[in-house]
DOMIMAR-680851 format. One record per residue (C-alpha): residue in three letters; x, y, z. Coordinates in steps of 0.2 Angstrom, whole numbers, padded with zeros to 4 digits, always signed. Example, Ala and Ser with C-alpha at 12.3 -4.5 7.8 and 13.67 -1.06 7.14 Angstrom:
Ala+0062-0022+0039
Ser+0068-0005+0036
END
This chain:
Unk+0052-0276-0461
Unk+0060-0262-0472
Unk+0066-0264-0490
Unk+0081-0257-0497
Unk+0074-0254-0516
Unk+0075-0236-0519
Unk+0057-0225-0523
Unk+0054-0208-0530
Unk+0045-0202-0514
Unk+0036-0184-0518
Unk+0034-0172-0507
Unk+0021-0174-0497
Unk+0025-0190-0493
Unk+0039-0186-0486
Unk+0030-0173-0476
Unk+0019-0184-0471
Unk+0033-0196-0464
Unk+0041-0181-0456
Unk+0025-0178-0446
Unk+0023-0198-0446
Unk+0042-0197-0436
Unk+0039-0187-0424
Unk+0023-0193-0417
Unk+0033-0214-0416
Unk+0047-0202-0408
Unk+0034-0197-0395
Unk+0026-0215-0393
Unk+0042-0225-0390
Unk+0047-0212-0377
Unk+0032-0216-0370
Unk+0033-0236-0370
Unk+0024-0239-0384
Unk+0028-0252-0394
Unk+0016-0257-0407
Unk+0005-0247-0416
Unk-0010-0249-0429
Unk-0011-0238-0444
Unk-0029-0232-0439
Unk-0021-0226-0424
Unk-0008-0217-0432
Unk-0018-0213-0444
Unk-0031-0203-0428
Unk-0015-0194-0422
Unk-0010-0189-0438
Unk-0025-0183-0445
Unk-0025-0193-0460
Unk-0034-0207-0467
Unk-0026-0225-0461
Unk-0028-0230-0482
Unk-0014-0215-0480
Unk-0002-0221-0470
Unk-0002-0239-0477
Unk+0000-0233-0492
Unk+0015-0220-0487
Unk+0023-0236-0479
Unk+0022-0245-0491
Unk+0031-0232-0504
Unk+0047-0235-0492
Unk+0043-0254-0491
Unk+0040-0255-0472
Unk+0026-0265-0470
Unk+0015-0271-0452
Unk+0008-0285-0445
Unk-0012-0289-0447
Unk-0012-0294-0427
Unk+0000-0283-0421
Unk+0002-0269-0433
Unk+0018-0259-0433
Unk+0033-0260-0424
Unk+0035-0242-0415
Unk+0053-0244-0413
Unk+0059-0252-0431
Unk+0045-0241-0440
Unk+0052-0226-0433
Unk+0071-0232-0438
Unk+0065-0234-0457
Unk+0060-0219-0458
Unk+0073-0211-0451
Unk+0085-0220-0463
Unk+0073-0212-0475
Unk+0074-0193-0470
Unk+0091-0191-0463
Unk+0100-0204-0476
Unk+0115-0213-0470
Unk+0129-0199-0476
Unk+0135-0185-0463
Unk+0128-0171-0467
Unk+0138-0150-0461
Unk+0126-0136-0457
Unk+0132-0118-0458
Unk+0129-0106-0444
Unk+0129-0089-0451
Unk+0130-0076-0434
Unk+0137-0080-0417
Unk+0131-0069-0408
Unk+0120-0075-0393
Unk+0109-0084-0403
Unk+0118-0092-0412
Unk+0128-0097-0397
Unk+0113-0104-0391
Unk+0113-0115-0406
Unk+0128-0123-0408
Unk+0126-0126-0387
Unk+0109-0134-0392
Unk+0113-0145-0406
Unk+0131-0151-0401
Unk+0132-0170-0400
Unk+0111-0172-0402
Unk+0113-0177-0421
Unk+0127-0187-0426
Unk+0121-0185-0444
Unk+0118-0167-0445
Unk+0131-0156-0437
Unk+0137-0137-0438
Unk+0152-0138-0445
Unk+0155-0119-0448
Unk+0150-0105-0441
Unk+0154-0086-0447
Unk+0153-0068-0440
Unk+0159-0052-0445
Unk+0166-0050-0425
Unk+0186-0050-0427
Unk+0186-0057-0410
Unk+0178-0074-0412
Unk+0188-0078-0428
Unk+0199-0091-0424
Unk+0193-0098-0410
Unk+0181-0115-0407
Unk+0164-0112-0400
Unk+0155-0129-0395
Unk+0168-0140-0406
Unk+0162-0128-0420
Unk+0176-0116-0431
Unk+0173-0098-0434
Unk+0176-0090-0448
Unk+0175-0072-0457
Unk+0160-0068-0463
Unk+0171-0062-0479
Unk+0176-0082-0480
Unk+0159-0088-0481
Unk+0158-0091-0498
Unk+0174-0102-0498
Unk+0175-0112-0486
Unk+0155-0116-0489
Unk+0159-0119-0510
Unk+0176-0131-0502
Unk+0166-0140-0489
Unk+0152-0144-0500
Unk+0138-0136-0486
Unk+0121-0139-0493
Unk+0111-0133-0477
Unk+0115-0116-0466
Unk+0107-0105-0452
Unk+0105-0087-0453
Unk+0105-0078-0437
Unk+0114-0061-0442
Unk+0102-0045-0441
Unk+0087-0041-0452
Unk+0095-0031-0464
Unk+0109-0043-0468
Unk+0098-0056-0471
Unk+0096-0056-0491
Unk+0113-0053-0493
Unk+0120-0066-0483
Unk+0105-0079-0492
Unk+0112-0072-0509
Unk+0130-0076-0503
Unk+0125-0093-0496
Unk+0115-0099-0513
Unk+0129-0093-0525
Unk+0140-0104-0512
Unk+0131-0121-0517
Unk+0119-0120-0501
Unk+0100-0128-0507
Unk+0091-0125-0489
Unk+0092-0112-0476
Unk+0083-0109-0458
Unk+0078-0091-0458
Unk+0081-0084-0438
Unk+0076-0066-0444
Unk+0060-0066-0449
Unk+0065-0057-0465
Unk+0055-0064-0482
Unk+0070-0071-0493
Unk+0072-0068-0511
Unk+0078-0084-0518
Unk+0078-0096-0532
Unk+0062-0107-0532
Unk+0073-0123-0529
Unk+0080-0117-0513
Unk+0071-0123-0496
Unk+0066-0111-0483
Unk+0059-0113-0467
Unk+0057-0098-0456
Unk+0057-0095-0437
Unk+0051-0079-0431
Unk+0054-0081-0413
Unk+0048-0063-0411
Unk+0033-0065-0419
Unk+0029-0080-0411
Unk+0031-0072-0392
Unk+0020-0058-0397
Unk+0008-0066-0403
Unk+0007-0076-0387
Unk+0007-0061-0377
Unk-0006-0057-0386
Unk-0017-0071-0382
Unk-0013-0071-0364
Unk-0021-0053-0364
Unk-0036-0058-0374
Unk-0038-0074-0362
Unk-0040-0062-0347
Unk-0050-0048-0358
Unk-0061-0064-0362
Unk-0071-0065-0346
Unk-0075-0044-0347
Unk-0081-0047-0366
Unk-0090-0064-0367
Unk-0108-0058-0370
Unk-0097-0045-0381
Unk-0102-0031-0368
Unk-0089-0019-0357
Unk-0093-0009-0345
Unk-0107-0011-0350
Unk-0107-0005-0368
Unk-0108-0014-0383
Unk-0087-0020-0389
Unk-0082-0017-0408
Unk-0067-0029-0403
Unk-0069-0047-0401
Unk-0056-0056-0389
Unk-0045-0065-0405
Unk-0042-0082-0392
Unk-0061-0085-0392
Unk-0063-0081-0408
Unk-0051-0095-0414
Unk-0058-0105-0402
Unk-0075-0104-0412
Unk-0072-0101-0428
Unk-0071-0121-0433
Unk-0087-0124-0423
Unk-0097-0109-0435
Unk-0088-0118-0450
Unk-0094-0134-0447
Unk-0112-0131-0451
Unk-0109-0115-0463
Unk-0106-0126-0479
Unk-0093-0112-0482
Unk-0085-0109-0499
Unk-0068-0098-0499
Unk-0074-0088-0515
Unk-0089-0083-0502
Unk-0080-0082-0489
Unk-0067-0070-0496
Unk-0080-0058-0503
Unk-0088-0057-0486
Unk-0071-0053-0477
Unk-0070-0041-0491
Unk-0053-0048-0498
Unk-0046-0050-0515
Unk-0046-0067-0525
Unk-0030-0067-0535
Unk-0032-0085-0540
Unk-0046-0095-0541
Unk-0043-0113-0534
Unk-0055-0126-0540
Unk-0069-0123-0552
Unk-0080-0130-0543
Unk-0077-0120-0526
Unk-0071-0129-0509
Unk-0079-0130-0494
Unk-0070-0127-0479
Unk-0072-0133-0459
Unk-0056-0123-0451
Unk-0044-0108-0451
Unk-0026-0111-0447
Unk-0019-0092-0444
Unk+0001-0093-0443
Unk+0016-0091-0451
Unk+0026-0110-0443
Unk+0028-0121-0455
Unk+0029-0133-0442
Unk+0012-0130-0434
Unk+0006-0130-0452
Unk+0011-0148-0455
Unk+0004-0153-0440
Unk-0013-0145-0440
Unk-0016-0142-0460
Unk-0030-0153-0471
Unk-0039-0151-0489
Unk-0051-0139-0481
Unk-0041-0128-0470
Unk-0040-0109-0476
Unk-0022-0102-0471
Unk-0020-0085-0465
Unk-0003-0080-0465
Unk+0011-0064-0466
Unk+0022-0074-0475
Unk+0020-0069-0494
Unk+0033-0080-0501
Unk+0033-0097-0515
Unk+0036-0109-0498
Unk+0021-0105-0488
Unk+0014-0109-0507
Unk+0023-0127-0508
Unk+0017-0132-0490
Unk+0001-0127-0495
Unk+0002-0137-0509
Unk+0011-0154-0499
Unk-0003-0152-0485
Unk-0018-0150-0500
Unk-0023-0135-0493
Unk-0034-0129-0504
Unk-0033-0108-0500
Unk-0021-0094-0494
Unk-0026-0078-0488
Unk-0010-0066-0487
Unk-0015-0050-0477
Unk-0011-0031-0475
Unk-0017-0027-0492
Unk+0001-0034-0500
Unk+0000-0042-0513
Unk+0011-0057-0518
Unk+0024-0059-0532
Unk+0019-0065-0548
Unk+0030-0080-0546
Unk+0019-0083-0531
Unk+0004-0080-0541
Unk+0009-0092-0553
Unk+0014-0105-0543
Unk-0004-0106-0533
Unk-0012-0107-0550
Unk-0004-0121-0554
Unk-0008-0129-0538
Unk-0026-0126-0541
Unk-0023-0116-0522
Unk-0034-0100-0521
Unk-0028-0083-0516
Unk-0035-0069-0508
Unk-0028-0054-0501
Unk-0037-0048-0486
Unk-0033-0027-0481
Unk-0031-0028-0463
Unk-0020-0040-0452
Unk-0019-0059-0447
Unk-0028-0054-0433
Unk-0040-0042-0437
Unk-0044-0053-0454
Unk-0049-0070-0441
Unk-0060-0057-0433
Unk-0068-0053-0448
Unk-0071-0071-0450
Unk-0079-0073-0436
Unk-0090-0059-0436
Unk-0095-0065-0455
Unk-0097-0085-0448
Unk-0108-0078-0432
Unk-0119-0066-0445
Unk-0125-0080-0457
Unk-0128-0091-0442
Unk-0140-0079-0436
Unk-0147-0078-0450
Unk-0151-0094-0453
Unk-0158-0095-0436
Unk-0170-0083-0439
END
């Protein structure tokens, strides 16, 4: 049953019940009905002393025979995330992405809707697009500040992208979806979550090559010489397996890869079994644990904050860039340690690798 007392609920909690949401989404689409908190707890990758206890923070509680209702567990937390007022998005470029947007979430979330959208086009001022107004971009501040707009999309080109963020902020907006794969400068209370579809269908096309390249390279031999590049896809694929038996601290770790520690996480040194290399917040959520080492591009204070709310205990930015200070800062407060490594996301998982598949050998011998 669900309570209605009200709880301060931190912030990985509720990424936790975010996670938690989608995965009762998926099992009541499937027919499932009940569900014990072990189970959940397996698909989650948590403990099942975790999801009790972050059930019982929002007052749901299950049944000892049958566990939790799918359906009413799912509703609570729902009621939890998406709260019960209406709540207007701003779309920021209507081009054919954003097109694509408003065509994609029109009528899907009675809650949540796009209820502007704006464009610097003369053309599509005026006019309705999916039940959604446009507007001129030179409105936005307005009609954002007189509708009381909280959330917005940004899906103009790269180079507009800080100043239509700086616009948006100074308009009351306290979230924004970034669809141009631009780091944002904004104030540290302001959400971002960003979604570089470029990135993402490169690096796909990428692994499809390497998956083919695999089966020339396995014994790391082509054309019969000896390769200095190791396919990335089976690298991945092995690197948790070497960690698992490599009793692997990040401070040795970094110094093997040859990367900078900027801060140093616990004092004591952290252990870690897996290497999540990505820049999707979502993925993140979904994959992340206390000893997973990020390797991202995104040197910004909410890769930092996720870090924190998934107890990831390190972050390795790449490319030799160093973050800012109020980056820095935050991770030390945190207790998250930083590195910097000089090459790429790639080329640094390789690195790993090859420093993983080194000490093995070694200790073989």
């Amino acid at each position: 049953m669900a309570s209605t007392d009200k709880t301060v609920i931190s912030r990985k909690t509720v990424g936790r019940l975010s996670l938690y949401r989608r995965l009762l989404d998926n099992l009541k689409r499937s027919g499932t009905t009940n569900i014990y908190s072990h189970q959940l707890a397996h698909l989650a990758g948590v403990s099942a002393t975790q999801v009790r206890r972050d059930f019982m923070v929002i007052g749901y509680s299950g049944s000892p025979n049958r566990g939790y209702q799918v359906d009413t567990c799912l509703a609570s937390i729902e009621s939890l995330l998406d709260g019960t007022i209406p709540q207007d998005v701003a779309l920021v470029g209507l081009g054919r992405l954003g097109r694509s947007l408003l065509a994609h979430f029109a009528g899907r979330r009675p809650l949540l809707r796009i209820a502007a959208g704006f464009d610097t086009n003369p053309a599509l001022v005026g006019t309705t697009i999916e039940g959604c107004p446009a507007y001129s971009i030179d409105d936005l501040e307005r009609v954002v500040s007189e509708q009381g707009i909280r959330i917005a999309i940004l899906a103009v080109p790269p180079e507009a992208a800080q100043t239509v963020a700086e616009s948006l902020v100074r308009a009351g907006v306290r979230s924004l979806v970034d669809f141009t794969a631009i780091p944002l400068q904004v104030p540290d209370d302001v959400f971002v979550d960003h979604m570089d579809i470029t990135s993402a269908l490169e690096s796909a096309a990428f692994f499809a090559r390497q998956e083919e390249d695999a089966k020339d390279t396995e014994n790391g031999m082509e054309n019969g010489v000896e390769s200095e590049m190791y396919p990335i896809s089976p690298i991945i694929q092995t690197i948790d397996s070497l960690l698992a038996g490599a009793d692997m601290k990040l401070e040795d770790l970094a110094q093997q890869i040859g990367a900078r520690i900027l801060t140093p996480g616990s004092s004591e040194g952290t252990e870690i079994t897996r290497i999540y290399a990505g820049d999707r917040v979502s993925d993140l959520l979904n994959e992340a644990s206390d000893k997973t080492l990020l390797v991202t591009n995104l040197a910004n204070p909410q890769m930092v904050r996720v870090a924190e709310l998934m107890e990831v205990p390190g972050i390795c930015f790449v490319d030799g860039v160093d973050p800012g200070a109020e980056i820095i800062e935050l991770a030390a407060e945190n207790g998250t340690l930083l590195m910097v490594s000089p090459v790429g996301v790639f080329e640094t998982c390789g690195l790993i690798y090859q420093s993983l598949k080194s000490t093995k050998s070694d200790t073989r011998s």
